[in-house]
N, C-alpha and C positions, 0 to 999 in steps of 0.2 A: 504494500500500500504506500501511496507516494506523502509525504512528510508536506511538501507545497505545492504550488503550482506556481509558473513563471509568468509576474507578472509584465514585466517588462526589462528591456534591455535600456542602459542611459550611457552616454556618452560623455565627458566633461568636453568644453568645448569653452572659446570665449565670447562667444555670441548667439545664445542658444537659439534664438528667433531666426537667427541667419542658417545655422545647418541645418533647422528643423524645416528650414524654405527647402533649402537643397533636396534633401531626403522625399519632401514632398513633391519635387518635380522629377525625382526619381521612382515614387515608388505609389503615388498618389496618397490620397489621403485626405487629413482635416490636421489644422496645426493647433491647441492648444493650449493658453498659458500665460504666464507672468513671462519680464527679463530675464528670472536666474532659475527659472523652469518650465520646459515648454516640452509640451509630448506629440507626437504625430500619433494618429489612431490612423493604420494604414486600411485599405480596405482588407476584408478575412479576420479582423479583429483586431491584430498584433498591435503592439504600442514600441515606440522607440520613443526613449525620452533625452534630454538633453539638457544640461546641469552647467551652470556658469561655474566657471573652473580660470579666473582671466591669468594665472600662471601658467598654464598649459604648457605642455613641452612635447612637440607631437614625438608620435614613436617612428623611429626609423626604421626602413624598409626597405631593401633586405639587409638586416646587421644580426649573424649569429652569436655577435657579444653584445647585444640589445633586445629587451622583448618587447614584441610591438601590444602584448597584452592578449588581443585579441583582435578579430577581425570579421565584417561582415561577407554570407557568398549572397550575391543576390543572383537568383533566374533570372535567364531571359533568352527567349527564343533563336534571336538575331545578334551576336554578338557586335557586328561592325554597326549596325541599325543604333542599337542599344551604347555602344561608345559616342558617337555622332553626340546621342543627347545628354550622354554625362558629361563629357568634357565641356559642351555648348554651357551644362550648368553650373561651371567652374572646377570638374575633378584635374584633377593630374595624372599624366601618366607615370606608371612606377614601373611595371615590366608587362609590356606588348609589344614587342618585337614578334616575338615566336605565334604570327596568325595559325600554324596549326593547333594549337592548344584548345581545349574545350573551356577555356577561362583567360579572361586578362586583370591586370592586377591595378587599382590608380587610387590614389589617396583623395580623401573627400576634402571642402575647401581648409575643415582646422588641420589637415594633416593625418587623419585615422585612416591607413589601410584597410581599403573592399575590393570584394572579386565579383566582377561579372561574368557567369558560369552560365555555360550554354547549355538549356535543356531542350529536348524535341517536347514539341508539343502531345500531348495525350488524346 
């Protein structure tokens, strides 16, 4: 029997209104909140929240004597489709070179390493 359930994932960041825009032209949604807490309720349920943190120190990527903590995969059908509009909404590229890979890898505006992972559709 499970102890919790998960209510959400949060990010620090130093503008939480500002990544929680990002995330939301990434992944849709509704945005949420106060300056130093703001949550996206994406569609499907899920919540990503976003914590004013204005020290921040993004995590480096790729450094195996550094941990980037953790990291989001997000689906998407069309990988090159799907880069077009994240970069358009401020990511960064981190490692896309390698177009055969089933994933590419880009940092969101505060610097948090995500993967856009290509699924076939069902």
């Amino acid at each position: 029997m499970a102890v919790a359930e998960l209510g959400a994932v949060v990010l620090d960041c130093p503008d939480p209104r500002a990544l929680a825009g990002f995330y939301a032209g990434v992944l849709g949604g509704t945005v949420e909140g106060e300056d130093d807490w703001v949550d996206l309720k994406a569609p499907g349920g899920q919540t990503l929240s976003f914590q004013a943190a204005p020290g921040l120190v993004p995590p480096k990527w790729p450094a195996p004597d550094a941990s980037q903590q953790f990291h989001l995969d997000l689906s998407v059908p069309d990988l090159d489709a799907a880069e077009k509009e994240v970069l358009a909404l401020g990511a960064t590229p981190l490692d896309t070179e390698d177009r055969s890979r089933s994933f590419r890898v880009y940092a969101d505006p505060a610097g948090h390493p995500f993967c856009l992972c290509r699924v076939d559709p069902a």
